[in-house]
N, C-alpha and C positions, 0 to 999 in steps of 0.2 A: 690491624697489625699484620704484616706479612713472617710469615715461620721462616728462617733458612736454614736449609741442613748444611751444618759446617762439620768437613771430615779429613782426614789427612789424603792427600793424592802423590800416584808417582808423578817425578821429576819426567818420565817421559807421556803420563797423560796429558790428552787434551782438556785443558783446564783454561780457559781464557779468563783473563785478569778482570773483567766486568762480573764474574762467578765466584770472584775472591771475598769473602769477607770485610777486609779491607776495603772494597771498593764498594759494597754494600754503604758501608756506616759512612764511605765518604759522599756519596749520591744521596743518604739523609742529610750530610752537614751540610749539602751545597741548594739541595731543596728549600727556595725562597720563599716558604707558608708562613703566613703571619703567627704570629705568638695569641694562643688564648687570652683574655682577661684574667680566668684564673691563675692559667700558668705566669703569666705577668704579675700580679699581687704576688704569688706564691715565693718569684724570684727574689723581689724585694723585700720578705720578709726574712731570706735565708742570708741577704746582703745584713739587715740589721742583727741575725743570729748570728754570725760570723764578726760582726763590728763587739758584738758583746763578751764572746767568749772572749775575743782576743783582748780586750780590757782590762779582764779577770786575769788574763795569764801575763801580760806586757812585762813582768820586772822578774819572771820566773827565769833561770840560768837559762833552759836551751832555747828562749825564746830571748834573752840576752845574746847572746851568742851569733845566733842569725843574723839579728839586729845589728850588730857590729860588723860582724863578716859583709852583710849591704852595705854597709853604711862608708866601706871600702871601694863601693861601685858609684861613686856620685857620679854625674853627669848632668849637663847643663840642660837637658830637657828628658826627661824620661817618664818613672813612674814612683809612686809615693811607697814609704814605709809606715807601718802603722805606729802613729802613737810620734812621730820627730817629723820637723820641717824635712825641705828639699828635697830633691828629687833623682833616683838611682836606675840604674841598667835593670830591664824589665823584668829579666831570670833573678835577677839577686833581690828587689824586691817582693817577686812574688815567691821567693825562699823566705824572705824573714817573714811573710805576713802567714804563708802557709803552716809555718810551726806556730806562728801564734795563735792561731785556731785551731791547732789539733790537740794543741798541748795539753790542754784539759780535758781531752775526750767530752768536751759539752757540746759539739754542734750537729747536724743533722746524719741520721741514719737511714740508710735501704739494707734488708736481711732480705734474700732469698737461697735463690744455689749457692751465693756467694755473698761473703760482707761488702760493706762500701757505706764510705761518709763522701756523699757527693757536692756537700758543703766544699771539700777538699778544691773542686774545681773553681769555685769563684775567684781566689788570688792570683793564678795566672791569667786569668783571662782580665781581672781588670786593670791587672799589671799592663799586659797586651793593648787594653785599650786606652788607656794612661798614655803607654809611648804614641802610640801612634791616632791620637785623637780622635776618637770614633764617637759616635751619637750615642746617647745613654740607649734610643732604642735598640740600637745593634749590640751592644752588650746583653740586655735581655733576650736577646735572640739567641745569643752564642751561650750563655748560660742554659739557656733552654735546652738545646741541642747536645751542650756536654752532659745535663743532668738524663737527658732520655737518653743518651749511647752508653753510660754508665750502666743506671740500673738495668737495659734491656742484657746488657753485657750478664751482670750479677743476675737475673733472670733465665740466661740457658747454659754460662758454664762456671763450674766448678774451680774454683782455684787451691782452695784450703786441703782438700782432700788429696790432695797432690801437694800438699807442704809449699804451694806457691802463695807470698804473699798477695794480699787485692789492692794493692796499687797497680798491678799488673794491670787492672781495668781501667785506671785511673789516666795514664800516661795518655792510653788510646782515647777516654773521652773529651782530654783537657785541648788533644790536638783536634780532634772533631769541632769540639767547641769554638777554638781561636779561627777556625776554620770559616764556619759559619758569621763569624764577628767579623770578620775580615771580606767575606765574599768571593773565599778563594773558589776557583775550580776542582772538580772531581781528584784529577790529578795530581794537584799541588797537596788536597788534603789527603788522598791514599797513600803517597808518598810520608807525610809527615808521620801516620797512623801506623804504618810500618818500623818506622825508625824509632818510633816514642813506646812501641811495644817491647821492640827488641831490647831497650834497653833498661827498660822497669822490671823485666821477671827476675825475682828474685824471691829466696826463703822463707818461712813464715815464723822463722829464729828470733823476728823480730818481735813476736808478741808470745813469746814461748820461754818458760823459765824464768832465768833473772832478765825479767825486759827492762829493757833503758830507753834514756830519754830516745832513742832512735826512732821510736815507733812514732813521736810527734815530727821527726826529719821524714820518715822515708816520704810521706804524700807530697811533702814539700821539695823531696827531689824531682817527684815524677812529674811537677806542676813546671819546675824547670829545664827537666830534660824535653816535653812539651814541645815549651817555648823554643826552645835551641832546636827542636826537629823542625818545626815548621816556619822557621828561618831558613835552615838548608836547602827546605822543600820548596820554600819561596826563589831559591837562587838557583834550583835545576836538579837538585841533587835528588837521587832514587832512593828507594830501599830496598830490605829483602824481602824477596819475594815467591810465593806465597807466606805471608808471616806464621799465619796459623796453621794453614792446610798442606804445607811442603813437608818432604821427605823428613828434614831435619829441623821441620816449623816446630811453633809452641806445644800442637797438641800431640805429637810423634813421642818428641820426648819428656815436655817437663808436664804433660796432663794424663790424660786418660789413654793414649798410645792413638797405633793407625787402626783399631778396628772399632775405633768411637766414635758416632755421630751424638754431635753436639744439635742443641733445634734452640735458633737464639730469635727473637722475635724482634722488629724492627717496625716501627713507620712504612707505609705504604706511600706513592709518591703525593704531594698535595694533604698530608694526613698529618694535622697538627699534632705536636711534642707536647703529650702532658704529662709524662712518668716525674718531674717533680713533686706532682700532686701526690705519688704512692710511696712521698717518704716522708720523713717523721723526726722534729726534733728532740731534743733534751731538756725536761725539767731540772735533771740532774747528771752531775758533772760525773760520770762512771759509764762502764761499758751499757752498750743500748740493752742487752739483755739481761740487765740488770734492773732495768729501770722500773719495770713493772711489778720484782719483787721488792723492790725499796718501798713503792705506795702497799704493798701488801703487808708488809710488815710496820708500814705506820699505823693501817688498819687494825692488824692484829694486837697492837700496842697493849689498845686499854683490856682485852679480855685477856691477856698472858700477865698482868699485875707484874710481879716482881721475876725479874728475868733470870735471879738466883734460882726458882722454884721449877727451873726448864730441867728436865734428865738429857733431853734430845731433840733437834729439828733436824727434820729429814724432806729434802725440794725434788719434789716428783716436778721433770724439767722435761724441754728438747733435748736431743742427743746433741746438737752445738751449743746449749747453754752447757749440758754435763758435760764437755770434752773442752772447751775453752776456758772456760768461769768457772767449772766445776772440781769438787772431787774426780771426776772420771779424768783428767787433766794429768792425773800424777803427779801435779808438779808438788813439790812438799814448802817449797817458796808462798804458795799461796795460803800456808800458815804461818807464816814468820810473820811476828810482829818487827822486826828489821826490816822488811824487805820494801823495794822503792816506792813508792806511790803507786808507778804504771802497774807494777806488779797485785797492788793492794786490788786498784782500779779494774783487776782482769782478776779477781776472786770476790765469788756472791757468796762467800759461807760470810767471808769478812763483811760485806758490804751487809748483809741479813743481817747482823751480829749488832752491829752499830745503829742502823737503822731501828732495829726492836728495840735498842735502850735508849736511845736518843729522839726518837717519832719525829725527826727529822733526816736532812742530807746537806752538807754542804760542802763547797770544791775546794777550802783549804782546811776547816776546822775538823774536818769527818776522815781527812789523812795526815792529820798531825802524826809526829813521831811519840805523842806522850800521850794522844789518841789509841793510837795503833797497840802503845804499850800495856794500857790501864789493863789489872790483872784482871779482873771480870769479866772484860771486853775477850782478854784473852782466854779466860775458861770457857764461855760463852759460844767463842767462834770456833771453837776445836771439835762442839757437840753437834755441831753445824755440819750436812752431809748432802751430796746430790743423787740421785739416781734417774738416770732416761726413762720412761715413761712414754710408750709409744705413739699413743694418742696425743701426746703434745706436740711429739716429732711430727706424726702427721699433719696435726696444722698450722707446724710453722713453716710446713712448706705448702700448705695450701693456698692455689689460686684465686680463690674468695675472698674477697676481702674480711667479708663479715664473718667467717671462719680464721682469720689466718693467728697466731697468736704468738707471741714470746715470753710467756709469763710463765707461773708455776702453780702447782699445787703444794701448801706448807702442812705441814704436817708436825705438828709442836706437842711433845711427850711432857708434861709436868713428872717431879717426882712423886706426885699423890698417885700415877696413872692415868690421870686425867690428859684426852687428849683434844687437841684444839685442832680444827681444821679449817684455811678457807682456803680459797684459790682465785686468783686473776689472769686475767689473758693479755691483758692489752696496758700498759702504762695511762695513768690519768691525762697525763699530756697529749697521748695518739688520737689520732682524730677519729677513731670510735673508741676512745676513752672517756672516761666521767667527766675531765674538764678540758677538751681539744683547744690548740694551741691556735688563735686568730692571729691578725694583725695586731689587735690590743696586751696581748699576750709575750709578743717579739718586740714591743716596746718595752714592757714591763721587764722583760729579762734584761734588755739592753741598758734602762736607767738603773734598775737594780745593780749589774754589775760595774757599769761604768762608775759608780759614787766614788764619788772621793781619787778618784783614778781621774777620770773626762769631768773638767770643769761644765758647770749646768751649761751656760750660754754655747759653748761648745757642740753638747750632746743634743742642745736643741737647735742649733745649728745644722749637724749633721742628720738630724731625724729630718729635718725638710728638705734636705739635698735628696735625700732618697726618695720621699716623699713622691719628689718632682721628676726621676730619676728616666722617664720616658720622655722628656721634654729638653733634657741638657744635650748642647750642642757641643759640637767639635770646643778643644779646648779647656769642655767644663770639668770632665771628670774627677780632674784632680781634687774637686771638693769632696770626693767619697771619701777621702785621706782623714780621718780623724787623729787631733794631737790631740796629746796625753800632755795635765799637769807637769811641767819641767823639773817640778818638788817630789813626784812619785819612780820620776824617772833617774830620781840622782840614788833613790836606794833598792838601784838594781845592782845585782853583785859585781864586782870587776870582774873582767874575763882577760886572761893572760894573751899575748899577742901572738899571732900566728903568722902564715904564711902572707895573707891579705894584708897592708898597709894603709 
């Protein structure tokens, strides 16, 4: 991997645009190195993670919603929605397929400087390759590419700590990606990498507070504003320029300012993409930094016996589990037994709370409203507290793997005095967790969720299309489309009519 130092410059230094950042990440996307094996299994397994979340979610309102709003963009050759026949405009597909896999917060995670589900990336690009009939190979290629421009992104800068949300990262890797799928020039993709930047930074309001369904829209904006960049980019059009490094670029005003060097590490030329490999799905349907205290507190289950006899649980955490998920949050939302699911889903005192009395997790019954409400659940979750814990800070941002952790330490007070301690680093599911997540593993989720949603003959239909997914030709793609039972789809709620027809 090559380091770049990315810094804000004046408008009158000499800066030439091969020195831009942007032109960086685009000389990775246009670099024709073949795909690993692993990183190729890897893709496919994130293609069946994202077939499954979205199974789970299909007849959820804001994944209704999208679904509709496409389903206004028909056209006689284009790209698939998940879960209905024919075939729609490639942005408006890859908007209803993109909230339906984020909607549950259940599909793949990278934590480093910065968050990212770079699962996010898959629906436009197969959208992209949908319309314009590409080889299942080159789909794996472009996926490859969006997944390493992402996390290297999330790996040197910071978006959160600057209240910017991480789609910001998103928009740039989806256009790198379509980029590399497509075969385009340096050019064509600096250009898109520009304009899909400019137009994703935005707040982090969206996971803060009362969060609403938005937070399953914004990635599925940024998947289409994307596509719409490297359309323009494909018919001549510019961007601005230097995106990041200019006087009035990203990092001047909405990051660390002009006396910040950023060090973002990238691919070297000829230097295979395998940062897919360094990210990590979901056993469970909740924020990723949760994930590791849900199996800690199924652990702790049997030795806490009766969860009336708790005084106190106190999660010695990271400083962005306590400031996200946490008491250190402020937000007072993150105890309301009213407040929305998202909200439920972005607080681990709740998510501890239910997990200890339940020794389970699940992505509708664990945020029921009569869940949320049970008095115990609620006495339970109030005793419930975070505190940062430096040494955990330290290695969730450590570069080690075999150090690097998002877990906690629990710390559970009986009222006899008696106090209970374990601690975990890493979720069962992470691939240096107790049960890492293979290929057999991304099936299992995917038939698990699809029941009763995705008829069998169906679901094993679509496991072999993917199966085969390096082998399908111009034409084929639209097999990755999986329908949905016609009977699961009729008790999805109405949605009132809009502007779309």
């Amino acid at each position: 991997m090559l380091i770049h130092e990315v810094r804000t410059r004046r408008s009158a230094d000499d800066f030439p645009r091969t020195e831009h950042l942007a032109w960086k990440i685009a000389e990775v996307a246009a670099d024709p190195v073949a795909v690993p094996a692993d990183t190729q299994e890897m893709v496919i397994n994130r293609i069946l993670d994202n077939a499954a979340v979205s199974a789970a979610s299909v007849i959820r309102r804001p994944v209704t919603v999208a679904r509709v709003q496409a389903q206004a963009h028909r056209t006689k050759a284009g790209a698939g929605v998940f879960g209905i026949p024919g075939t729609y405009s490639p942005e408006w597909a890859a908007w209803a397929n993109g909230v339906a896999v984020r909607e549950l917060d259940f599909h793949d995670t990278f934590l480093a400087a910065e968050y990212s589900h770079p699962g996010d990336n898959i629906p436009p690009l197969v959208a992209v390759a949908q319309q314009l009939d590409v080889h299942g190979s080159d789909l794996i290629r472009g996926i490859a590419t969006a997944y390493e421009v992402q996390i290297d992104l999330v790996k040197g800068i910071c978006l959160h700590r600057h209240k910017i949300d991480h789609v910001a990262h998103l928009g740039v890797s989806a256009a790198a990606g379509i980029g590399t799928m497509l075969r385009l020039d340096p050019e064509t993709i600096y250009n898109a990498i520009g304009q899909a930047l400019h137009l994703t930074t935005a707040t982090r309001q969206s996971r803060k507070g009362l969060i609403s369904s938005w937070k399953a829209f914004a990635p599925a904006y940024a998947g289409k504003v994307a596509i719409e960049a490297v359309d323009r980019a494909m018919r001549g059009e510019g961007a601005p320029a230097p995106i990041w490094e200019g006087e009035d670029g990203v990092i001047a005003w909405l990051l660390a300012g002009p006396d910040h060097t950023y060090r973002v590490p990238l691919p070297g030329p000829g230097e295979p993409k395998r940062a897919i490999l360094d990210s990590y799905t979901k056993e469970h349907s909740a924020e990723y930094q949760s994930q590791a205290p849900i199996d800690l507190a199924r652990r702790m289950r049997e030795r806490v016996g009766d969860t009336d006899q708790i005084a106190s649980v106190k999660l010695h955490t990271s400083n962005h589990t306590h400031v996200v998920i946490g008491t250190g949050s402020g937000d007072p939302q993150k105890f309301d037994p009213g407040a929305s699911r998202e909200t439920l889903d972005h607080s681990v005192m709740y998510i501890f709370a239910v997990a200890l009395q339940d020794g389970t997790w699940h992505h509708e019954r664990s945020y029921a409203p009569e869940r949320a409400h049970r008095p115990d659940t609620v006495e339970l979750w109030r005793k419930i507290s975070t505190v940062e814990d430096p040494e955990w800070t330290r290695r969730y941002h450590s570069e080690d793997p075999a150090e690097k952790a998002f877990g906690a330490r629990a710390e559970i007070t009986l009222k006899s005095g008696e106090v209970i301690v374990d601690e975990l680093a890493v979720a069962d599911a992470h691939p240096l967790g107790a049960r890492p997540f293979a290929r057999e593993q991304y099936i299992g989720k995917f038939t698990e969720l699809a029941e009763g949603v995705v008829q069998a003959d169906e679901q094993q239909r679509f496991l072999s299309v993917v199966d085969r997914l390096t082998e399908l030709q111009p034409g084929e793609l639209d097999r990755l489309n999986v329908l949905v039972d016609p009977r699961v789809l009729d008790k999805a709620p109405t949605i009132p009519s809009g502007i779309f027809r």
